[in-house]
N, C-alpha and C positions, 0 to 999 in steps of 0.2 A: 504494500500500500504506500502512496505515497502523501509524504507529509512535510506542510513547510510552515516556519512561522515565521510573522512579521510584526512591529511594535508599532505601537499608534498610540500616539499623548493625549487626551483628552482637550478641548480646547473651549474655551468660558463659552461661546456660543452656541456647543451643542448641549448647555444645559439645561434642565427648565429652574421653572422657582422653587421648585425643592431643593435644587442641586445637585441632581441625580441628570444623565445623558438620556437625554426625550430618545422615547422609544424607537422615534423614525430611524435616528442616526445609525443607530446599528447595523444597517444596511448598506451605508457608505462603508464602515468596518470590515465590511466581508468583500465588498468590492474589493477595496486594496488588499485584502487576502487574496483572494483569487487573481488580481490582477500580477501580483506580488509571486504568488505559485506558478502562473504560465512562465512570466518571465524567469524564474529559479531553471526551469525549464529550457530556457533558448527559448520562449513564445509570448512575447511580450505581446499584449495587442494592437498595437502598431502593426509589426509584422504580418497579422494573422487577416488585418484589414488589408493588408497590403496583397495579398496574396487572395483577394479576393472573399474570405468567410468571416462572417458578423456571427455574431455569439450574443443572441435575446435569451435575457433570464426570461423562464418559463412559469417559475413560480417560486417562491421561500415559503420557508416553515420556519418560527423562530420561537424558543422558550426560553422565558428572562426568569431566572435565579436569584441574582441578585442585581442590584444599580451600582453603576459604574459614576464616580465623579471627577469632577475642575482637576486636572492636571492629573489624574491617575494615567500610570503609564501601562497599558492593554497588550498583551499579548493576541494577536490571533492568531491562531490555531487554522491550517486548512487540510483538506484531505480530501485525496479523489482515490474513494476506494475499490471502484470495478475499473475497468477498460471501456473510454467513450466507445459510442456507436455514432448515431446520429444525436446521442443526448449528451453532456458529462454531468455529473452530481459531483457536486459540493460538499460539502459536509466540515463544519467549522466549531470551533469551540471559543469564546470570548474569555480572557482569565484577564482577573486583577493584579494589580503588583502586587498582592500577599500572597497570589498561587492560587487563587481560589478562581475556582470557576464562575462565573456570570449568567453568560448563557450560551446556549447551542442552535445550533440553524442547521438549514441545509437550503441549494439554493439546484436547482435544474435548469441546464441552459441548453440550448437545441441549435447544432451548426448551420448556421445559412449562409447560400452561393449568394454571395452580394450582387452578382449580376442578377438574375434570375431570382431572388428572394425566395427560393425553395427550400426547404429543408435538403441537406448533405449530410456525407458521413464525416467523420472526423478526419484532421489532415493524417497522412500514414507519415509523415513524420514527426508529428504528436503522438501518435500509438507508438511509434519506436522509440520515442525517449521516455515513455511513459513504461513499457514492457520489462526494463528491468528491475523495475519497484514490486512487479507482480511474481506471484510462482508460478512456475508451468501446469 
């Protein structure tokens, strides 16, 4: 399976008046996960634009643990645990600076030929850098 993580500071504007990170934000969080993961990869999305396939998130799941606050510095956690097809899952974990978990998500995004806006399969040079995380 593979797995990468990446840090993110918390920053005064994505919090509300409790103090706690509005639930919205969360989801820019897993973006730069996932964003953060292709590129760990060699597949930053730039390239993956370039090369003609757009990557629409398909849908999230997300379950909040606990609230994250003003300058807590975030772990996220990402993980693409099958081999894409025409979909990849996500699958992320939020941690606070004490270790502790936050929350979990999962996020399903579906290949598209930017010409043709069609659903595709995945690049087979993203299945090849992805294949040696997996067992046979």
């Amino acid at each position: 399976m593979f797995q990468h993580d990446v840090q993110v500071r918390v920053r005064y504007g994505e919090t509300d008046q409790m103090g706690y990170v509005y639930y919205g934000d969360y989801a820019g969080y897993l973006e730069v996960g996932r964003v953060e993961a292709l590129r760990h990869l060699g597949f930053p999305y730039r390239r993956l634009e370039e090369e003609g396939v757009m990557l629409p998130v398909r849908d999230m799941r997300i379950t909040y643990h606990k609230p994250a606050r003003y300058d807590d510095l975030l772990t996220i956690r990402t993980r693409i645990s099958t081999l894409p097809d025409v979909r990849i899952v996500f699958d992320y974990e939020v941690i606070g600076p004490d270790g502790v978990l936050l929350c979990e998500a999962a996020t399903t995004l579906i290949f598209v030929d930017g010409g043709t806006k069609r659903p595709r399969r995945a690049p087979e040079e993203l299945l090849a850098a992805l294949r040696s995380f997996y067992p046979a």
